[in-house]
Every structure is written in C-alpha cells, then in structure tokens.
MIMIPA-562152 format. One line per 4 residues: number of its first residue (from 1); their letters; for each residue x, y, z of C-alpha. Coordinates in steps of 0.02 Angstrom, whole numbers. Layout:
BEGIN
NUM) A) X Y Z  ...
This chain:
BEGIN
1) XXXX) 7240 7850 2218  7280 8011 2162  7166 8149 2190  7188 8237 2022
5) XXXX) 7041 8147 1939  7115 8162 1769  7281 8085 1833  7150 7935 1933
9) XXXX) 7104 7886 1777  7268 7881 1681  7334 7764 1839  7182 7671 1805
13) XXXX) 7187 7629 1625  7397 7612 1666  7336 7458 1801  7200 7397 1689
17) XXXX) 7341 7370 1553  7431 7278 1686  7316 7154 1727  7261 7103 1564
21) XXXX) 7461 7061 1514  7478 6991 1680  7335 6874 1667  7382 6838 1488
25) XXXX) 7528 6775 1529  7469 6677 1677  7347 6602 1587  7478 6562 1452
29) XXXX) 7589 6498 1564  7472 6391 1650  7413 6320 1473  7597 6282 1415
33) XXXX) 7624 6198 1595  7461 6082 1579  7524 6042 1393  7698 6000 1470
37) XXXX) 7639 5875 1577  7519 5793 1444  7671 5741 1341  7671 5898 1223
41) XXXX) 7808 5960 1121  7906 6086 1141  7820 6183 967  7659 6128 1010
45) XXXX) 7674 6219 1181  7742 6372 1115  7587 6369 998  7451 6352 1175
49) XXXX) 7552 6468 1251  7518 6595 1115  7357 6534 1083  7274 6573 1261
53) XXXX) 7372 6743 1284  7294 6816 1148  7125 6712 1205  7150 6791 1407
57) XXXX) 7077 6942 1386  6926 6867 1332  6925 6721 1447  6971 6818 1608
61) XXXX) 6851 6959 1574  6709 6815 1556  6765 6734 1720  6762 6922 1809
65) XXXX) 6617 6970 1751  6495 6852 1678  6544 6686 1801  6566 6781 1960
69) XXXX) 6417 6879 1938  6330 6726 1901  6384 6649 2053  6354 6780 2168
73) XXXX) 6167 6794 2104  6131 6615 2116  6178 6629 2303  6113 6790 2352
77) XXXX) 5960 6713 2274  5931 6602 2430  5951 6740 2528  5851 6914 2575
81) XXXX) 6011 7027 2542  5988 7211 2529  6098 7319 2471  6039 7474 2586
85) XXXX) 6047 7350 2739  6214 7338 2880  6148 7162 2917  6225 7008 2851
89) XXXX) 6130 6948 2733  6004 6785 2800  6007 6630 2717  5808 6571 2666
93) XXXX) 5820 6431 2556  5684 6429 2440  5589 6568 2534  5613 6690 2375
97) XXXX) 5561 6574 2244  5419 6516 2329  5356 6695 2366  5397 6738 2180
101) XXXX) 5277 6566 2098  5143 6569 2251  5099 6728 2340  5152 6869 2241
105) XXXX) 5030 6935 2115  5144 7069 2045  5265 6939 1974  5122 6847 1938
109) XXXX) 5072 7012 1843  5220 7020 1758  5225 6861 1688  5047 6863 1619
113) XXXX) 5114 7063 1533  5256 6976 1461  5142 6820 1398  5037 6963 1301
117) XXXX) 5184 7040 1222  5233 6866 1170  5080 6766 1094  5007 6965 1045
121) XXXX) 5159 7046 1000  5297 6917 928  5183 6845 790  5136 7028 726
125) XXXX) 5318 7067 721  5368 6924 632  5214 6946 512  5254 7111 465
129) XXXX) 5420 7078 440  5378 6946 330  5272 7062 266  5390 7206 222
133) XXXX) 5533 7061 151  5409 7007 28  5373 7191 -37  5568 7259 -26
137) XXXX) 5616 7105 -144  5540 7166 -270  5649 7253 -402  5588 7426 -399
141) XXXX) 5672 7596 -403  5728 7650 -254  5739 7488 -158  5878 7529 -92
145) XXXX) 5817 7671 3  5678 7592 81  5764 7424 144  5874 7581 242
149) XXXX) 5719 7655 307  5643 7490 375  5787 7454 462  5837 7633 508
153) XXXX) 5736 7591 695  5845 7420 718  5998 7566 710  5900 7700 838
157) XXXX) 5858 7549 949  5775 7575 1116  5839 7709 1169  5800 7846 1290
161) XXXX) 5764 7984 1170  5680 7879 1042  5536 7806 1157  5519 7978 1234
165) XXXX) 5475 8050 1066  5373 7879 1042  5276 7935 1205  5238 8096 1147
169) XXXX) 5168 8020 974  5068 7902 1081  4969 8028 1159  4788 8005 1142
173) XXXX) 4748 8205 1118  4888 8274 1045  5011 8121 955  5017 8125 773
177) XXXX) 4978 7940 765  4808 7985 844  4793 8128 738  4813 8033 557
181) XXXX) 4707 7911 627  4588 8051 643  4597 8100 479  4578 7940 405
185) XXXX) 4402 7887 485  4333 8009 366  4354 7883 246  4207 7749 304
189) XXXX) 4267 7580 288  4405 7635 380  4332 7687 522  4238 7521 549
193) XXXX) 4393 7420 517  4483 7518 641  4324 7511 772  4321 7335 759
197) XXXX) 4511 7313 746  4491 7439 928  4352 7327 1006  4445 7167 988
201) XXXX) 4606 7226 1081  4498 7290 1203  4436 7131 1258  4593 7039 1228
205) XXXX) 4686 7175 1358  4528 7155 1480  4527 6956 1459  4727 6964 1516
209) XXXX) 4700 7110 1633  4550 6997 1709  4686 6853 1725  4805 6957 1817
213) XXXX) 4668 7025 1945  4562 6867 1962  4423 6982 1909  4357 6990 1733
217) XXXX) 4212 7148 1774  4307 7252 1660  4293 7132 1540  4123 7115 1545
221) XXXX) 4124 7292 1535  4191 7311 1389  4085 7182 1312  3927 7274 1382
225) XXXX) 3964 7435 1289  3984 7361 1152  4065 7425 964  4169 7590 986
229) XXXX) 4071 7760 923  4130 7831 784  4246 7957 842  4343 7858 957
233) XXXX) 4536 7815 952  4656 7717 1032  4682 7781 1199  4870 7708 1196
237) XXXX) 4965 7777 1348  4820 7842 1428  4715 7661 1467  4780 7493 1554
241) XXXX) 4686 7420 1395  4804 7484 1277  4955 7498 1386  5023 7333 1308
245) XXXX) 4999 7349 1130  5094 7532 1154  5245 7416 1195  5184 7292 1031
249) XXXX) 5180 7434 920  5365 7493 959  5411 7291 931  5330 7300 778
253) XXXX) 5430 7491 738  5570 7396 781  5560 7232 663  5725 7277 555
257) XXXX) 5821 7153 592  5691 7000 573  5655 7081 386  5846 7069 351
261) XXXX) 5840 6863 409  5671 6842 275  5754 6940 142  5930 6858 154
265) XXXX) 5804 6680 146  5728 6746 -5  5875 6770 -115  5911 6604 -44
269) XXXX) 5779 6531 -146  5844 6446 -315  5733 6562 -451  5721 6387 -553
273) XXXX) 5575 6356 -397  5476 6486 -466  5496 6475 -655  5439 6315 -628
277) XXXX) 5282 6382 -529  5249 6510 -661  5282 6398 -827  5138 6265 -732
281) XXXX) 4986 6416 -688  5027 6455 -525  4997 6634 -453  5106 6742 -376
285) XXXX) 5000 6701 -207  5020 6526 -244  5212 6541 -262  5233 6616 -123
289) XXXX) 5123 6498 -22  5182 6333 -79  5366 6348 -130  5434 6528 -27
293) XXXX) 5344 6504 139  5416 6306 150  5587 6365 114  5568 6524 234
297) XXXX) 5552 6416 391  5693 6398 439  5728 6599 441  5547 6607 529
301) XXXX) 5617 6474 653  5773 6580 680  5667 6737 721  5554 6657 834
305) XXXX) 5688 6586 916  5757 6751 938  5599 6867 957  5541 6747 1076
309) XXXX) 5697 6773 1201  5698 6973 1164  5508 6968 1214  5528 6884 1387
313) XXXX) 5649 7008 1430  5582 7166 1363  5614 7316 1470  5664 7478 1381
317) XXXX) 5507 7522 1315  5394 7490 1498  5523 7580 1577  5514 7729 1471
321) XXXX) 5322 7739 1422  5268 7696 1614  5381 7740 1738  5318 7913 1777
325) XXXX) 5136 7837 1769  5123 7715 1916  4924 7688 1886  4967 7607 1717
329) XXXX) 5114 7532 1769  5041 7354 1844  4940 7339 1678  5102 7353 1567
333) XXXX) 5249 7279 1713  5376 7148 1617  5469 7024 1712  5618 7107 1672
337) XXXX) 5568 7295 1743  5486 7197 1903  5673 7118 1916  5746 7305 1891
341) XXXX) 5612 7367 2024  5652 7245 2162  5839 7259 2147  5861 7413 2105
345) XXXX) 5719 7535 2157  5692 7439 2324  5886 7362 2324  5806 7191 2368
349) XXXX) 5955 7100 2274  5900 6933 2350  5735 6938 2290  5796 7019 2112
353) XXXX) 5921 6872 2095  5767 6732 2113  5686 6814 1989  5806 6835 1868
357) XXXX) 5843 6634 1891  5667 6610 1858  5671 6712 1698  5830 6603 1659
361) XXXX) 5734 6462 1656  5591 6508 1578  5685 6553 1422  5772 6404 1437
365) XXXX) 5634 6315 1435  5518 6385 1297  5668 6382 1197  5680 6200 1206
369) XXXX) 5533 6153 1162  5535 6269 1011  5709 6149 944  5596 5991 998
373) XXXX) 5464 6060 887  5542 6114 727  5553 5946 643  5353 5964 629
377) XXXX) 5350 6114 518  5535 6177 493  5581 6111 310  5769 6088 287
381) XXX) 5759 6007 138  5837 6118 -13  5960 6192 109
C-alpha cells in the first residue's frame, strides 16, 4: 500500500469499488447460470441476472459481515481464545457456558441488573409513553411543538455527550434534578409522596441486590430504618440502590419512539367508537378504558416486543454512568457491558462469544413466548 495515507485511502475506496462490481456480477452470473439449468428463458434470466446484481451488495456484505462473524463467534465460543494470547486457541466444549449458568456470579449479576431494568424499567416506559400519546392527541395549540420535544431524546439517542451531561444532572449534591426536587418538598404532600415513592425503590433495589449477593442484610437494613427524613433525595449515581433506576430514568427520557407507535394507534381509532361512547354517558376515562386501550394493544404489543429486546441488551447508559465508578458498577452491570468487559477489556473473546449466544437465546426466547401469549389480551379485531 502506498504510504501517502491520503493516497491509501483513495486505493482503498478504488478496490472497495472493485469488489462490490466484481461480486455483483458473480453473483449475477451465478444466478443466471442456476436459472439456465432450471429450464429458464432466455428473458427471464436476463431479469435474475439483473435482479441479484443490484441485490449483491447487500447480500455479500451480509455474508462478510453478519454470517462470518456469526460463525466465527459460535466457534470461538467453545473455545478459551484470547485475543492478547500467541497460543492457539483450546477447544473446551461446553466449558464457557457452563462457567457462564453455574459458577459465575457476575453474569449471574448481570442477568438479575438486566431483569430489573426489564420488569422495573420497560413497563414505566411504556406507561409513560402511553401516557404522553394520550395528552399530545389532544388538539391544542402548539401540539406540534411538543410531540418534537418528546421525541427530541429518540433523535439525541445514547450518546456519549448526552449521558455525560445526564451524569452530571444525576448528581446527588449538585444535579439540577436533585435540586428541583429540593425545591419542591417545600410543598408537603410532595415530600411524602416522594419519601414513600424513595422508600419503595429502596427495598425493591436491596430485594434484587440481596438476589445477586445471596444476602438480603441490606435489605433488612433498609427496612429497619424505616421512612426517609424529610430532607432526603435520591442518591442516584452515588448508591448501588439507585444505580438501576439512574439507567430507568434515561429509558424513560428516552420513550419517543414508543409515543410515536400509541399516537399513530390513536388516530387509528374510527372517531364513530367514541361518539358512540359519548352519545350513551360514558366518560372520557371510560372511553379511554373500554374502547382506546382494547384497540391500543396491538401498538402496546409492538412496543413490548421491542422495549423488551432493547432492554436485554442495554449498554450505553451503564457504560457511561459507571464505568469510571467500579464500586457501583456490579450493582448496575448489564449482560451486554459484562459481554463488552470480557471481550474487550480482558480480550477473553471465547468467553465473550458464549455469552453473547446466551443473550441470543434469551431474547429468543422471551420473545416467543410474548407471540404465544398475545391471543390472550392482544385484540385484533377492528384492524
């Protein structure tokens, strides 16, 4: 290769744009061939030969890198291959997967973390998507403005920048969420509803943090000192306790995209539904409860389907809130960042690719029982 660098990359677009005609056309070929020999004619092979040249790209870039990866994962997954190692890599069966569902308690952590941000977590998001849906179809001035500011975080995403200024608004001293919290438990009733809302989560996070230790003192701890005084605030980044619903609160921040599903399934609704409802007594509550919710579940289907799989393999926001804060970071690990720590903070690939597989077919898994399960409570009907 040429040493220039700017000329290195020319020649390597210039051989990138090689390959991809090259392998279009191979491919094309090969297509017109195998529609040769099964009795094709002669138009009808000029149209696959067209048809999977323009398809190559696509196809060969899947093989390259989404198949071969695959494959290469799958096997180093029976094996303890390091990247950092001049050793072969040694062939262990099921050594890694049996490690990974019998003796180590940090994946065992992790899945227990990601189980909070998934029976804690996805039904919040979902509800407060619902939630904001309901309130942004209303025709008011200015809609328009706020269904762009609800789903103005689905646009920042997880980024780098964003949860860093996230971390610095979760700070128990000195973050403004703290701070208007603050400010509000002047008001009374709001400082008891957010005391009690505090000493719930706190034993919820102790019960699960007394699952992944096999210990539950802290949880009788918690219990012992009973309701939170009167100044006290979340303690966000700053406690294992409330290192998990740090990570909730950004999926909640982040909820966008499920309030675009509900409010697309709300002007889905035939209005005549609701005249109806009105013109026999119903209230607005009662409209909403037995005529929109029905017809919203198969959007609250779709989102659970989705949230669901986006929960199991959360990473961004662990890796950005807790990777400078190790003592927090086993309270608040995903399976995800324990599969980006083992492969590539220790460069055990081997073990990295087991668990990967194992998050494969967890997802797999939950999401088939969720399509076994709709016909009990997703209604199809009017669609």
């Amino acid at each position: 290769m040429p040493s220039n660098p700017y000329l290195n990359v020319l020649v390597t677009a210039g051989l990138t744009v090689l390959f991809i005609v090259a392998s279009s056309l191979a491919l094309g070929a090969l297509a017109r061939w195998i529609g040769k020999l099964a009795g094709k004619s002669p138009k009808q092979q000029a149209n696959i030969f067209a048809g999977y040249a323009f398809a190559a790209p696509w196809i060969v870039g899947f093989l390259i890198f989404v198949v071969v990866p695959l494959g290469f994962s799958f096997y180093w997954s029976f094996t303890d291959y390091r990247v950092t190692s001049s050793q072969p890599a040694e062939w262990l069966g099921l050594e890694n997967y049996q490690n990974l569902l019998f003796e180590d308690a940090s994946f065992r952590a992790s899945i227990v973390n990601t189980l909070y941000l998934t029976v804690i977590g996805l039904p919040l998001q979902i509800a407060v998507a619902l939630l904001l849906a309901v309130l942004l179809n209303q025709k008011i001035r200015g809609v328009q403005v706020f269904r762009m500011s609800f789903y103005l975080p689905v646009v920042l995403g997880f980024n780098t920048a964003v949860l860093l200024c996230w971390r610095l608004m979760l700070n128990t001293g000195t973050g403004i969420i703290n701070q208007i919290l603050r400010s509000l438990s002047s008001f009374a009733p709001f400082s008891y509803l957010m005391r009690a809302l505090i000493y719930v989560q706190e034993i919820i996070a102790a019960f699960f943090l007394g699952i992944n230790n096999q210990n539950f003192n802290l949880l009788n701890k918690v219990i012992e000192t009973g309701f939170p005084a009167a100044n006290r605030t979340p303690l966000w980044v700053q406690s294992p306790l409330w290192s998990k619903m740090s990570v909730v609160l950004l999926m909640i921040w982040g909820c966008g995209a499920m309030m675009l599903i509900f409010l697309a399934g709300l002007n889905n609704i035939p209005k005549e539904l609701h005249e109806a409802g009105e013109v026999d007594g119903a209230s607005s509550w009662q409209r909403f409860w037995k005529i929109s919710f029905p017809l919203l579940t198969p959007y609250i289907f779709y989102n659970l389907v989705v949230g669901m799989i986006s929960s199991l393999q959360i990473f961004e926001p662990v890796y950005v809130l807790y990777r400078d804060n190790q003592p927090l970071v086993s309270s608040a690990i995903s399976m995800v960042y324990y599969l980006w720590q083992k492969s590539f903070s220790h460069f055990e690939i081997g073990y990295g690719s087991a668990i990967s597989w194992i998050v494969l077919v967890i997802i797999l898994i939950v999401t088939l029982v969720q399509f076994r399960l709709q016909d009990r409570w997703v209604t199809y009907d009017v669609y």
